[in-house]
C-alpha positions in Angstrom: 34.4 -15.3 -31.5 30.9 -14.3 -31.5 29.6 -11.3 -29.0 26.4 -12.0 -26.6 23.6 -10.3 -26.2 21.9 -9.7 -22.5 18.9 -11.5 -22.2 16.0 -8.4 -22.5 12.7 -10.1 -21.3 9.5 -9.6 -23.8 7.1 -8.1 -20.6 7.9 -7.5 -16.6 7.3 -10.0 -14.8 5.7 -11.0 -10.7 9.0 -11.9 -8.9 6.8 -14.2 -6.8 4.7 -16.3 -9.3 6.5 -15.1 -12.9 3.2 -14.6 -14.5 3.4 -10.8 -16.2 3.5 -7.7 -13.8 0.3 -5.8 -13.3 2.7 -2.8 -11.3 4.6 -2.4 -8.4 4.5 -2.7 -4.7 3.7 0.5 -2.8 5.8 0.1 -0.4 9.1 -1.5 -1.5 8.4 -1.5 -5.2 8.7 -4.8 -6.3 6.7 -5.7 -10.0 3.8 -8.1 -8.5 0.9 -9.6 -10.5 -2.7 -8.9 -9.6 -3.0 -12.1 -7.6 0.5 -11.8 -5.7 -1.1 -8.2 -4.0 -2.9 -7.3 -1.0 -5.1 -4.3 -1.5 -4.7 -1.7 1.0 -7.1 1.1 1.5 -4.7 4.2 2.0 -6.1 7.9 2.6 -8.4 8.1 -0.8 -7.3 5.1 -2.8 -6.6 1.9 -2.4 -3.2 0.4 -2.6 -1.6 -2.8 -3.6 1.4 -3.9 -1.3 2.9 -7.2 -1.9 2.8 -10.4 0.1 6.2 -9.8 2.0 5.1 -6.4 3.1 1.4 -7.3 4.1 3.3 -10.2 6.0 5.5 -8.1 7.9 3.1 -5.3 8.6 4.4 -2.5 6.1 1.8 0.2 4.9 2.3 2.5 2.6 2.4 6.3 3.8 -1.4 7.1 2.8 -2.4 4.3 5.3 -0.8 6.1 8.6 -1.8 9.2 7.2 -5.5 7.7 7.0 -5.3 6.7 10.2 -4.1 9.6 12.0 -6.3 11.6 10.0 -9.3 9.5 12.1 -7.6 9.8 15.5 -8.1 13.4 15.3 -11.2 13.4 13.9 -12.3 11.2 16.8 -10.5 13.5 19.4 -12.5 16.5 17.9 -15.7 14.9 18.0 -14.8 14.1 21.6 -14.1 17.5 22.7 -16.9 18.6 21.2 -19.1 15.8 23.1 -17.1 17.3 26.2 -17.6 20.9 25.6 -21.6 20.4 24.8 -21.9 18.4 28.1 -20.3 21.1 29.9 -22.4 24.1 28.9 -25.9 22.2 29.3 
């Protein structure tokens, strides 16, 4: 009786289109080729989420963070507008 190996693939593949992994999905993780991603600007960098999670709506963190980060920079500048009017 002869023992069997586990099959060990050669490289990583997309798990939507099989072609070889470029990395994975910043949001759930999943290995993703280039052409499987969405790029997603986050707080400083850009980020590729896959096509179930751009589907769905998912962001990763940096992307909430970026945008709260411009809420309050838009309050500030408002309160600033505010307080200028109110001392002229």
């Amino acid at each position: 009786m002869s023992t069997q190996q586990p099959f060990t693939p050669d490289d990583v593949y997309c798990v939507y289109c099989h072609a070889p992994a470029a990395g994975p999905c910043a949001v759930c993780g999943a290995l993703c080729c280039g052409d499987c991603v969405e790029l997603v600007m986050g707080l400083t960098t850009r980020r590729a989420v896959c096509r179930s999670c751009f589907e769905k709506g998912r962001r990763p963190a940096g992307a909430w963070t970026a945008r709260r980060v411009a809420w309050v920079v838009a309050a500030a500048l408002a309160g600033a507008g505010l307080a200028a009017y109110a001392l002229k």
